[in-house]
C-alpha positions in Angstrom: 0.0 0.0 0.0 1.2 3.2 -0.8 0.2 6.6 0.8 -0.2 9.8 -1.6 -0.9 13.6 -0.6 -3.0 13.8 -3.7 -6.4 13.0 -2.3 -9.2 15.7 -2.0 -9.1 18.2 1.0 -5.4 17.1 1.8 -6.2 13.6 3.1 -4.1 11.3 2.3 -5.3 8.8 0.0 -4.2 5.1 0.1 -3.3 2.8 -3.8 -2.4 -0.5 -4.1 1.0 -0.6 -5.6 1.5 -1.9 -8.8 4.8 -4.1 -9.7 7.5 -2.1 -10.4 8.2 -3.7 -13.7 5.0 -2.7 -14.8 5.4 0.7 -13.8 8.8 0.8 -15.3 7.6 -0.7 -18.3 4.9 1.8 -19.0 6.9 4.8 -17.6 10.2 3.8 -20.5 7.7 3.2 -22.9 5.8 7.1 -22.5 9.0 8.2 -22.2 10.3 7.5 -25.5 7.1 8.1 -27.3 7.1 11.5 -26.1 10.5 12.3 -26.7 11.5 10.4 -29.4 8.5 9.7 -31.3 6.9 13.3 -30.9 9.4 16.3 -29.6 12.4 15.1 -31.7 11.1 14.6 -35.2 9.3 18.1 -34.4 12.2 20.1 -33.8 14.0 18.5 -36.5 10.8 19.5 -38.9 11.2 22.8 -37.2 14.9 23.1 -37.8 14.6 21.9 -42.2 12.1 24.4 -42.6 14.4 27.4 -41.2 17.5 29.1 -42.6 20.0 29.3 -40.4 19.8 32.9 -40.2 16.0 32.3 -38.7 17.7 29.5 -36.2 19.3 31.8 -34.8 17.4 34.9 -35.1 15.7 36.4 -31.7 13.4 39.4 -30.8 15.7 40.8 -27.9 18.7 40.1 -26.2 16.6 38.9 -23.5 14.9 36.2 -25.7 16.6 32.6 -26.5 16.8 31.9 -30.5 15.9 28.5 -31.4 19.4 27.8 -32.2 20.3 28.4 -28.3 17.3 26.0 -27.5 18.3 23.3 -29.5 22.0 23.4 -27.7 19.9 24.0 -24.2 18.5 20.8 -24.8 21.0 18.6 -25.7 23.3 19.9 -22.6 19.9 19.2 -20.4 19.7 15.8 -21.9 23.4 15.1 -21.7 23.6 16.1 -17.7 20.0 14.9 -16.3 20.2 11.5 -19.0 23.4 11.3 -19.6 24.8 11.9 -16.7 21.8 11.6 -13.8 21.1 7.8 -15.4 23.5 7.1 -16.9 26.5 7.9 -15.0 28.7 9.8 -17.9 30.6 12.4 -17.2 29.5 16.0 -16.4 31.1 19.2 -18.2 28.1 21.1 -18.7 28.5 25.1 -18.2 24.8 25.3 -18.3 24.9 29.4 -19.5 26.7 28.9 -22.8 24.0 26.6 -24.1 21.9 30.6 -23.9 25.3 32.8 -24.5 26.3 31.0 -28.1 25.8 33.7 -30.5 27.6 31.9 -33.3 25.4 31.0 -36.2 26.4 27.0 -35.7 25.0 25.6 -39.5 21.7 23.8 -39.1 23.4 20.7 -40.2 25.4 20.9 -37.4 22.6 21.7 -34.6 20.5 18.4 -36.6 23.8 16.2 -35.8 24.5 17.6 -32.2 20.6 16.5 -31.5 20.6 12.9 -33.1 23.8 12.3 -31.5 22.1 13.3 -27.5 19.1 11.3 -28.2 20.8 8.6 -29.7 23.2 8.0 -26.7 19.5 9.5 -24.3 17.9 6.5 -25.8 20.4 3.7 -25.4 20.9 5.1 -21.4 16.8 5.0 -20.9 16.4 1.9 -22.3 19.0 0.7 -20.6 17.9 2.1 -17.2 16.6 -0.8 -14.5 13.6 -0.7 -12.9 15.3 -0.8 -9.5 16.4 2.1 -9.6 13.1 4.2 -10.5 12.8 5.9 -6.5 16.8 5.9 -5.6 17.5 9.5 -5.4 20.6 10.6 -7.6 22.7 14.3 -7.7 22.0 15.7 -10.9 23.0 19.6 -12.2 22.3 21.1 -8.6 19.5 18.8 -7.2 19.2 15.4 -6.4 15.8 13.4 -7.7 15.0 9.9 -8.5 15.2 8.4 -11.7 11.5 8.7 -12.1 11.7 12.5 -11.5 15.0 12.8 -13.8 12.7 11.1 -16.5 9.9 13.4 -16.3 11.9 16.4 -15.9 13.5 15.7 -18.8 10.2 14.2 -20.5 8.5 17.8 -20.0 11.3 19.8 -20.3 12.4 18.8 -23.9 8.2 19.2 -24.7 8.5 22.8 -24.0 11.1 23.8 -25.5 9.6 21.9 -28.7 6.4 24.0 -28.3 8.8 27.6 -28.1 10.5 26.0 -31.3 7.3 25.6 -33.1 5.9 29.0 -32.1 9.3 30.9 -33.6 9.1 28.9 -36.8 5.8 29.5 -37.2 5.9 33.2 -36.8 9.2 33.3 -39.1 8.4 31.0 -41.7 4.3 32.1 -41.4 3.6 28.1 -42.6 1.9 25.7 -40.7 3.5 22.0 -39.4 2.6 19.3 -40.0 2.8 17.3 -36.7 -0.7 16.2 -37.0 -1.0 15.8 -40.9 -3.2 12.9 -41.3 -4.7 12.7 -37.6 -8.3 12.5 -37.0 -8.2 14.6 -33.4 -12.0 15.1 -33.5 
């Protein structure tokens, strides 16, 4: 039985647990689809479409172009996957993923991102069950594996959204992440 603050008028409310292979199972297996299946090919679409004079265009110096996302990203992924999971080494300096202001070729960005999600996906797949609720240091914080995964899950999901909004405003075209999809 496990307890949970999420019940109604802050009572705790009691839930059978489920096996943790089950749970790891279906965790892995959202994970993936979310990241792999829907955020990635996105940005990539996202990227192809753009020049890399758009990639790296912003409104402000206080704003992040989608170039500097795209590098954010991969240095989240490397630390809280990479590292957090997967027990690589950590030489993230987290601020030059925003302060790049070099316009690195789109080509380049695309090969930086398949190369992070290729090694993200072989270090997630790889990542036992067991270890799901032991609490690891990662960046400045320490979390479980389950948190690392869905910190990372929603993390890379909005960022993908901010990358979708900028091409769409630059390129004034819409994507086609849903081309085909009945969604009513």
């Amino acid at each position: 039985m496990v307890l949970s603050p999420l019940g109604g008028g802050g009572k705790l409310r009691t839930f059978d647990t489920m096996p943790t292979t089950r749970i790891h199972t279906a965790l892995i297996h959202e994970v993936k689809h979310r990241l792999f299946d829907e955020s990635l090919p996105r940005i990539i679409e996202c990227l192809e479409k753009l020049t890399d004079e758009q990639i790296w265009w912003r409104p402000n110096e206080s704003s992040n172009s989608i170039g500097n996302l795209v590098l954010h990203l991969c240095g989240n992924v490397r630390q809280w996957i990479g590292t957090g999971l997967g027990n690589l080494p950590d030489s993230r300096k987290r601020q030059t993923d925003f302060d790049e202001r070099r316009m690195i070729a789109r080509d380049v960005l695309i090969s930086e991102l398949a190369s992070t999600m290729s090694m993200a996906k072989s270090v997630i797949s790889n990542f036992p069950g067991n270890e799901l609720l032991i609490s690891r240091p990662v960046q400045t914080f320490n979390e479980t594996g389950m948190s690392i995964l869905i910190h990372v899950t929603e993390h890379f999901s909005y960022h993908t959204g901010q990358i979708a909004y900028i091409t769409k405003l630059l390129s004034g075209k819409s994507l086609s992440f849903y081309e085909g999809v009945v969604l009513e």
